[in-house]
TORTOR-936950 format. One record per residue (C-alpha): residue in one letter; x, y, z. Coordinates in steps of 0.5 Angstrom, whole numbers, plus 500, padded with zeros to 3 digits. Example, Ala and Ser with C-alpha at 12.3 -4.5 7.8 and 13.67 -1.06 7.14 Angstrom:
# TORTOR-936950
A525491516S527498514
***
This chain:
# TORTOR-936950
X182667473X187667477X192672478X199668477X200661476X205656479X212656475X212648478X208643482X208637485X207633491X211630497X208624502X209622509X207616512X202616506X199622505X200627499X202634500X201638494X205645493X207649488X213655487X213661483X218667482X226666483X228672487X231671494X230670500X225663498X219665502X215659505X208660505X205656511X197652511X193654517X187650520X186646515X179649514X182653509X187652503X193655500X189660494X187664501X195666499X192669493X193676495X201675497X203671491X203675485X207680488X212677492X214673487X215679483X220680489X222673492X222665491X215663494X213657495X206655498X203647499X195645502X196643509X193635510X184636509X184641504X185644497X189639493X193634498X190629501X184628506X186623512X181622517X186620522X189625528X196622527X196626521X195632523X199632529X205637531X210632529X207631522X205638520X212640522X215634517X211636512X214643511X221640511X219635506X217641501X223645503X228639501X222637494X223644492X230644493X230650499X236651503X234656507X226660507X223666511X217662513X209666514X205663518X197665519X192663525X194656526X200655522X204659527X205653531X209649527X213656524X215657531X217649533X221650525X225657528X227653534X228646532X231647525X234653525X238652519X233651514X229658517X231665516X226668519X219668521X213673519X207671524X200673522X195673529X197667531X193662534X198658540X197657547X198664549X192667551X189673557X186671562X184677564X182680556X175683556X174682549X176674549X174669554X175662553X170656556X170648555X163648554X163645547X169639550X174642545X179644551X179651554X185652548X181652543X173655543X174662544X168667543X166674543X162676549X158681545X156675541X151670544X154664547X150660543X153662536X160659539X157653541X158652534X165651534X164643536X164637533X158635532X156642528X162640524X159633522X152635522X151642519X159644517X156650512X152653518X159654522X163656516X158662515X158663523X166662524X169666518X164671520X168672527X174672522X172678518X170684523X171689519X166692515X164691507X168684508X162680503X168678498X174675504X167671508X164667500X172665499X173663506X166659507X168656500X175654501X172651507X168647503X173643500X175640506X170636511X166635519X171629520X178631517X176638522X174632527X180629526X184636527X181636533X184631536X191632534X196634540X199641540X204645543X203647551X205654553X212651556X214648550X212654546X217658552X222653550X222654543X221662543X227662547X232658543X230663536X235667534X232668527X228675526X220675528X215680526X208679528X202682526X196681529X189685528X187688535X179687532X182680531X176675535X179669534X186671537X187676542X194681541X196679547X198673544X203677539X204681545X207675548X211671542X214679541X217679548X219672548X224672542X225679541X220680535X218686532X210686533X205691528X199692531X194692525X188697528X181696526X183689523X182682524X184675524X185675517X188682514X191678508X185678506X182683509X188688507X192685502X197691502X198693507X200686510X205685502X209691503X210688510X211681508X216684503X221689507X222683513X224679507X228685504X232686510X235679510X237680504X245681501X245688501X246689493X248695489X243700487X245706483X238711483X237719482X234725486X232732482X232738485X224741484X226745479X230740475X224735475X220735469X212735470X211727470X204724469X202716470X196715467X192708467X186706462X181702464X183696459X176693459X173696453X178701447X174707448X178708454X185709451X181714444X179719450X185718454X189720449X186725447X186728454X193727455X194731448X190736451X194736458X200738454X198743449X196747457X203743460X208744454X214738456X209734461X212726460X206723460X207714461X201709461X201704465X197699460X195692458X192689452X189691448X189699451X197698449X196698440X192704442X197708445X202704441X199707434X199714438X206714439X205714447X210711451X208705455X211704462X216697462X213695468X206694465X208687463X207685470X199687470X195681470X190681464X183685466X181683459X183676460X179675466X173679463X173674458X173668463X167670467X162673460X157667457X153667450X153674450X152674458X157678463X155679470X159685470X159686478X160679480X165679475X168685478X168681486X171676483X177679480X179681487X186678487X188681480X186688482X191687489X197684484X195690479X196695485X202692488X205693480X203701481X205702488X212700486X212705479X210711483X214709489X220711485X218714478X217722481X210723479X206729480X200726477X196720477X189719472X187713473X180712468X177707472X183704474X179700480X185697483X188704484X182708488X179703492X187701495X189708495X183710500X184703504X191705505X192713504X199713507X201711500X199716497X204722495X202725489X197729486X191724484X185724479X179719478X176719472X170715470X164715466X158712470X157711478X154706482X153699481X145697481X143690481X140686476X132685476X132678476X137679483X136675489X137679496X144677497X146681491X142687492X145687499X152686496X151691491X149696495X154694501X160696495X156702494X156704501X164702502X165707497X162712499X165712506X171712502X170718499X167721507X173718510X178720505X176726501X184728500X185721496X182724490X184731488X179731483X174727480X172727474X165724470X166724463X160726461X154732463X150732470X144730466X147723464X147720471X143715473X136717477X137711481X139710489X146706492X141702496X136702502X139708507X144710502X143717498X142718490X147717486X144723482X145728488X151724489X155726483X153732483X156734489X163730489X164731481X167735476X163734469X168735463X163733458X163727453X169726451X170723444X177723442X176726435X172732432X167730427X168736423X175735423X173729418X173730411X166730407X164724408X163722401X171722401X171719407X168714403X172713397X178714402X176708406X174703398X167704400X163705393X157710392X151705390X154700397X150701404X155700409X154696416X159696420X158691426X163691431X164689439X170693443X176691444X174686450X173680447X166678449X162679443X164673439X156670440X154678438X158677432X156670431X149672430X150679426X154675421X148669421X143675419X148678413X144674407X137675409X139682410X142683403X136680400X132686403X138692402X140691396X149692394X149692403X156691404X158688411X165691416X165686421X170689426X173683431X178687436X184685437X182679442X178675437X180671431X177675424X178667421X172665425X167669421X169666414X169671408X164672402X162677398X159684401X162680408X168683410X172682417X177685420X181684426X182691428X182698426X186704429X182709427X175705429X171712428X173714421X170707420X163709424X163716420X163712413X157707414X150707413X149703419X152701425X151694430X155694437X154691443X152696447X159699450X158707452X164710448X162706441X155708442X156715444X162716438X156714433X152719437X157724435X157722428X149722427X149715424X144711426X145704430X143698433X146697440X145690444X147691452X150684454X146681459X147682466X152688465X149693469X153698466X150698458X143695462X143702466X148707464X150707458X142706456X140711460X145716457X143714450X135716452X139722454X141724447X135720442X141715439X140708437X135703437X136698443X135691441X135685446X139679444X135674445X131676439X137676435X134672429X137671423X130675419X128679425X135682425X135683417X129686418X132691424X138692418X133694412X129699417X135703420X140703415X141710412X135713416X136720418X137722425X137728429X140726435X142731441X149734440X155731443X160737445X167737442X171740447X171734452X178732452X180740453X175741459X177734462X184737461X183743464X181740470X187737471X192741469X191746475X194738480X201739475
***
């Protein structure tokens, strides 16, 4: 799922090709998001365009040879003097008099013939490891040969690589074995470590285009380095450059020269390479926005400063919206920290479904919550017939998680928090350890499991990608164990996998125990606290002679096939339980009417209170998401749980941490037929359990080891 979708699109031609682009936002100035080579498309802007266009106007278009505009094989079409008339005609299509142009790699060429030839049309220039005919000869880390026949301009290669491997920047491995050289060449690109996710985009984005339009590409002039000193000498508008010094495909000095030549202000991106808006989203967006910012009209803008003892105890707290569970012990915790702070203003940062919690719980949700791009949705969008590959779908909500932290670093950059809690709010901890400059707040981290584990059925490419993520992970935590002000598992040392991150890596177990504070469970409510369940019954319109299964699936909204199949077993289930009565509780994300009604069939969209519900039946039937499992575990009452397949979490954690307690009866979704069902049913209703006790006090232990960051 893509984070933000284009406001208006549409296609410009010039001498018979067809250029597509798109624009979003209305803000100004209009940003002009330039193509690069054209082995990549426009979506490598993935990461810049939700969050500039909250800002600015942004418009972006697919160079010729990629992404949705046309594939000339012709080196005409890819010339200078095409590639710049390209540009103009997307400016005067979108109605854009004037824009801030940002270029990468190659696409500073024709930036910088813009900036001088048509001034009028450019505000200024944002240059990103520029790819021009400015290079050092002397530079010990970048050389230059003509051994591939390219030209001595274009085939670099890193000494520290055999020169065998840049030999594949040649028209023959495009035409021959394209992908052999995608995988070799965005591989230069992305030096840094942990870098899996930006290469697979890129190897890709490169695959939408061909050996003959590269060839083609090839073959087009480009401007010399006098041209390009005529033209950085005629620039009056602003320039910022920013070049990675790791960058194997571009030396700084490159950077270094433009600098000097227009008067630009360059960033030295350290550590980084060729691609930091992949690679270090953050970093590049904030810069990108203040150089726009700066040529903007100065507008009014009233803001408040409090004096320390004037300044209420703030919190901001985030709640992972991929499941209810989250929202119910949060709530719960939050509650707790204000019986220790009395007056703490607490506001949630939130999406949907998490939002009806806290709304039926009085919380205040912060207006800028409107800006977060759906987990929920995304979630849904990845998951199969009650299928999810949890990790993968994580690595593939990338572009969600950078707009989602952009969100929060604009809430706290002005919002005076002392505290942020972030309940595996994923986006917040891994950009905040990647960019630890931005923090200046008290931070807690709470989850309940640690480390992805790869499936059983996991080829080697996923075991290696998941221990590498386990890995970047972990040297976070050693690198910056300030990020983190206290990490909190919800749950006891016992219920933490006895598994390792991976080969050479620690066990998780250990691990845990060392880095973490253990609150306990927290359930969000005290069994006790219910009334006599008999009344509860009553109270809820459950009869004496009924036997209640109630079935329910989250609030994700990926359980429609679990309830599909449970729904399907309810008449030969009620010939085996006589007066059975089932509560199908569908969520806020699924539609109830799916199911139909018949008598002893009832279907609910959402209950507030789900855990009264659990406490009043006989039966429960779940999908296998910890909180639900764990709140029918607090209450006693048996249950059937069924882990989506490839969901690492329920496969592994969540069933680890049942086995821990002696609860429920796990089931496997491809056995779910209709009379295999009902006879689980019949078995398992109102059998007696004796499961491990869950403490009641987890909210008030997570709390106090909060409260003490106030």
């Amino acid at each position: 799922m893509r984070a933000r979708t284009a406001d208006t699109e549409g296609y410009v031609e010039r001498d018979g090709v067809k250029i597509h682009y798109e624009t979003y936002g209305d803000g100004w100035p209009t940003l002009l998001l330039m193509p690069a080579w054209t082995i990549v498309n426009k979506r490598f802007w993935k990461a810049q365009i939700p969050y500039l266009a909250r800002h600015h106007r942004v418009v972006t278009y697919d160079g010729p040879g990629n992404g949705r505009s046309d594939r000339p094989v012709e080196p005409a079409a890819y010339s200078q003097e095409a590639q710049v008339a390209y540009a103009r005609a997307v400016l005067d299509a979108t109605g854009t008099d004037q824009a801030v142009l940002v270029a990468l790699s190659k696409g500073a060429n024709w930036t910088l013939d813009l900036a001088a030839n048509h001034s009028d049309r450019v505000l200024g220039s944002v240059l990103i490891g520029p790819s021009v005919d400015y290079a050092d000869p002397g530079s010990p880390r970048l050389r230059y040969t003509d051994r591939t026949g390219l030209g001595p301009s274009r085939v670099p290669f890193v000494e520290a690589d055999p020169l065998e491997h840049w030999a594949k920047y040649h028209r023959d491995q495009w035409t021959t074995d394209l992908d052999d050289f995608l995988w070799f060449f965005f591989g230069q690109c992305f030096p840094e470590p942990h870098s899996t996710k930006q290469i697979e985009d890129a190897v890709g984005w490169g695959r939408e285009t061909s050996g003959a339009v590269l060839v083609a590409d090839s073959l087009a002039d480009r401007p010399d380095r006098k041209t390009l000193d005529e033209w950085c000498a005629r620039i009056t508008s602003p320039v910022l450059l920013l070049h990675g010094d790791e960058d194997r495909v571009s030396p700084v000095k490159r950077s270094e020269t433009i600098a000097e030549r227009t008067g630009g202000e360059l960033v030295t991106l350290r550590g980084a390479g060729h691609i930091p808006l992949a690679r270090d989203p953050v970093a590049v967006n904030l810069r990108i926005h203040e150089f726009a910012a700066r040529l903007a009209p100065r507008q009014q803008r009233n803001r408040q400063w409090s004096r320390w003892a004037g300044r209420p105890r703030k919190v901001l707290y985030l709640s992972s919206p991929i499941g209810l569970g989250h929202a119910r012990r949060d709530v719960a915790i939050a509650a707790a920290l204000r019986e220790r702070h009395p007056g703490v203003e607490v506001d949630w940062l939130a999406q949907h479904p998490v939002t009806r919690v806290l709304e039926a719980a009085g919380e205040r949700v912060h207006p800028a919550s409107r800006w977060l791009v759906s987990e929920s949705a995304h979630i849904e969008d990845e998951a199969g017939e009650h299928d999810l590959h949890c990790f993968e779908a994580l690595r593939r909500m990338d572009e969600i998680l950078v707009a989602n932290f952009m969100v929060f670093h604009d809430v706290v950059r002005d919002g005076e928090y002392d505290l942020v809690v972030g309940d595996e709010a994923w986006d917040v901890d891994h950009f905040l350890h990647e960019n630890p400059e931005l923090k200046r707040y008290a931070y807690a981290w709470l989850t309940d499991f640690v480390g992805n584990l790869p499936m059983p059925d996991a080829d080697a490419r996923e075991a290696l990608v998941t221990a590498d993520y386990n890995a970047e992970m972990i040297e976070h935590i050693a690198r910056f164990p300030r990020v983190r002000d206290r990490a909190v598992f919800v749950g006891n040392p016992g219920d933490v996998v006895d598994a390792s991150f991976g080969p050479g890596l620690p066990g998780i177990r250990e691990w845990t125990a060392e880095h973490y504070s253990f609150a306990g469970y927290v359930t969000g409510f005290d069994p006790a606290a219910l009334p006599d369940r008999e009344a509860l019954r009553a109270e809820l319109g459950f009869g004496p002679d009924e036997r209640v299964c109630v079935v329910t699936v989250g609030g994700s909204g990926v359980g429609g096939h679990l309830l599909g199949r449970v729904v399907t077993a309810f008449e030969p289930a009620a010939r085996l339980v006589p007066g059975l009565r089932m509560v199908v509780v569908t969520g806020p994300r699924i539609d109830p009417a799916a199911f139909g009604r018949r008598p002893g069939l009832d279907v609910r969209a959402f209950v507030p209170d789900l855990y009264r519900l659990l406490a009043a039946s006989d039966l429960a039937i779940v999908q296998g998401g910890l909180s639900t499992c764990m709140e029918l575990t607090a209450l006693g009452r048996p249950f059937l749980y069924v882990p989506l397949r490839h969901h690492f979490e329920q496969q592994f954690h969540v069933t680890h941490r049942l086995r821990q307690y002696g609860a429920g009866r796990r089931l496997a979704y491809a056995d779910l037929n209709p009379d295999a069902l009902a006879a689980a049913i019949a078995a398992e209703i109102g059998r007696e359990t004796a499961y491990r006790p869950v403490e009641t006090d987890g909210a008030a232990e997570a709390a106090a080891l909060l409260a003490d960051l106030l």
